[in-house]
N, C-alpha and C positions, 0 to 999 in steps of 0.2 A: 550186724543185721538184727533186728527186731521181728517181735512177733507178732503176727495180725490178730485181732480178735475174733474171734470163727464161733458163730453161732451154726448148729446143724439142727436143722427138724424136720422132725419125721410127718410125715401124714396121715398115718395110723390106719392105711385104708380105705379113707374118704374119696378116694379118686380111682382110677386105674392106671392114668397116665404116670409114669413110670418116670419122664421129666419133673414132675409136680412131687411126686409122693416119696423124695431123699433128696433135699434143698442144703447147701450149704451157703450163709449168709458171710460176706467176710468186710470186716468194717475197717478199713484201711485209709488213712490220711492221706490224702491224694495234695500236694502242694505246687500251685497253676500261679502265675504271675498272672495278671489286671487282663494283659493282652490275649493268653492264653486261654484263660475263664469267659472273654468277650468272645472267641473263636467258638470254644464248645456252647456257651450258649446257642449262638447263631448257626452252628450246625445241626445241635437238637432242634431248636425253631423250626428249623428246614424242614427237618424230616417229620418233623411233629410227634417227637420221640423226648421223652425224659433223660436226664441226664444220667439215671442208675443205668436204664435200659442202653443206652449208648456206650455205656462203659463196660458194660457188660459183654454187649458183642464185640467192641474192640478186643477186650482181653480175650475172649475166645479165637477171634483171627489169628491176633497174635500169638497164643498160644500151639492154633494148629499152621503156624507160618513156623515158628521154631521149629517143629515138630517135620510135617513136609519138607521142608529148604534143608532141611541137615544140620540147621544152627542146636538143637538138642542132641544130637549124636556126636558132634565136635566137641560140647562140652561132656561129655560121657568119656569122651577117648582121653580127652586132660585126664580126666579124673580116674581115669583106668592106669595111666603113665602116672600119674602122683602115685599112686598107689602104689604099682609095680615099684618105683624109685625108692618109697618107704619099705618097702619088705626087702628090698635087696641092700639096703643100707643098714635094716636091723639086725642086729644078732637071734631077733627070738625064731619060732617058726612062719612061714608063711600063714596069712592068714587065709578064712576059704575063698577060693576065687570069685571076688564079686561082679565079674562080664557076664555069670550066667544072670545072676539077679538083675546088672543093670539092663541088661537086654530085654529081660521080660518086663521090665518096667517101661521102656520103649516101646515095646509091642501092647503094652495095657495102656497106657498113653495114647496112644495110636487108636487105639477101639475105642476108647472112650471120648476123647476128640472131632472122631470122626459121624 
């Protein structure tokens, strides 16, 4: 896995809107085959929508479809059961319980999302 290049800025104020004024910019290589790139065009066309801005709300859907549907909380539970499997396969002590954390991570996900 690779890391994306993540610009954040701030608005110093300039506005009130509270979407506007804590922006994160993330520049990620999106790789579309001929037919694919021909599709998104023709759907921004449509809407009369830019390509950022289109990609933009998909990944928000998408994000709050994970999120909604259960597909985030299923990988939450692997990742609680990896866990569990590592601590009881170790000798050392348990580490602290991360359900509490990842739960509220779900639940701040969730409010922010929505």
């Amino acid at each position: 896995m690779h890391s994306s290049k993540v610009n954040q800025t701030y608005n110093n104020g300039r506005t009130n809107d509270p979407a506007i004024s804590n922006l994160v910019t993330i520049h990620e290589r999106v790789n579309l085959t001929k037919e694919q790139y021909d599709v998104l065009k023709t759907i921004c066309h449509t809407y009369e929508e830019s390509i950022s801005d289109y990609m933009q709300e998909a990944l928000i859907e998408a994000m709050r479809f994970d999120i909604e549907e259960g597909n985030f909380c299923d990988i939450l539970l692997q990742k609680l059961d990896n866990n569990d499997k590592a601590r009881n396969n170790s000798s050392s002590p348990p580490a602290p319980n991360t359900m509490n954390s990842d739960l509220d991570l779900l639940k701040e996900l969730q409010s922010k999302i929505s």
